[in-house]
N, C-alpha and C positions, 0 to 999 in steps of 0.2 A: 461580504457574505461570509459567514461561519464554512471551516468546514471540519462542523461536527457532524457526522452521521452516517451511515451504512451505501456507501459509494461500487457498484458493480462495475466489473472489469469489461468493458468491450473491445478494447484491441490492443494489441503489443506486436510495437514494430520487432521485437525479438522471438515472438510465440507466434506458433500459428492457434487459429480457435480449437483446435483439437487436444489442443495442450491445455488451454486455458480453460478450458470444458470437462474435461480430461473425469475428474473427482465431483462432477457440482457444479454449483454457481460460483464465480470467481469474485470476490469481492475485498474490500478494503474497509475497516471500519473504526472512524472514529472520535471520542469522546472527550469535553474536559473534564478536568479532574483538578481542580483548585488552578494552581497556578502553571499546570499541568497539561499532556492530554497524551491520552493513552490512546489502546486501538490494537484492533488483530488486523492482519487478514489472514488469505485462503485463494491461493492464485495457483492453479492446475494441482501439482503434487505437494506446494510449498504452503507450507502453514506457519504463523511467528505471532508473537505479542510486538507492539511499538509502544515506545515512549523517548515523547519529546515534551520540548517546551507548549507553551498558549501560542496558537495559530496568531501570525503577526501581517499584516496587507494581503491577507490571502495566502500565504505560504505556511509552510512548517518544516521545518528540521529536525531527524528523529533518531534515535536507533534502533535498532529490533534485531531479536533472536528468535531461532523459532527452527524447523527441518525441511528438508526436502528429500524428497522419499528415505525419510527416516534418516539420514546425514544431519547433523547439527550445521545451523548456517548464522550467522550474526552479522551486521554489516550498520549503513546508515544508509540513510535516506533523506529524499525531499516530497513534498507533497505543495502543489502548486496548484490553487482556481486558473484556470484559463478560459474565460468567459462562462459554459453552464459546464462543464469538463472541471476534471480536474486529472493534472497529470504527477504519475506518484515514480517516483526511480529510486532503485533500490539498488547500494552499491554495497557487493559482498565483500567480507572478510580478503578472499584470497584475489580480488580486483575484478569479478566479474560485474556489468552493471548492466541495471535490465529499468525499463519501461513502459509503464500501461497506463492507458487512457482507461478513465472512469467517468460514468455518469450515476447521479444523482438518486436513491432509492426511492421510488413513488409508490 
């Protein structure tokens, strides 16, 4: 299964939902782009562009920049299918690493 498309954030064992709610709908989203694939998200205060390579057995490996509440943040990541889930961890510049569960935009 692809995971190209606009993935909503339901829980993080590091957030509570008032965080993740906080701005909006929290969500993860993203696209190929040749050999590519790019992608924003928007997870409580934090907003970033990603790009990584072509989604490989259901994973991806990415980096992304982007703020949180207005701070610059940059780091990498992974983006993982886990059955209709998909789990995405974003490990910051200065070692902090965060985790959220996503489902599928319908």
């Amino acid at each position: 299964m692809s995971l190209a498309g606009t993935w909503i954030v339901v829980a993080s064992p590091d957030f509570n939902d008032a965080y993740l709610h906080m701005a909006g709908q929290s969500y993860v989203r993203l696209e190929p782009n040749g050999n590519a694939t790019r992608g924003q998200f928007y997870i409580g205060l934090q907003t970033g562009e990603i790009y990584g390579g072509s989604d490989q057995h259901d994973q991806l490996s990415f980096s992304f920049a982007g703020s949180d509440e207005m701070e610059p943040i940059e780091g990498d990541g992974t983006a993982e299918l886990q059955g209709e889930r998909l789990l995405v961890t974003l490990t910051y510049q200065h070692g902090d690493e965060f985790t959220f569960v996503c489902e599928r935009q319908t």
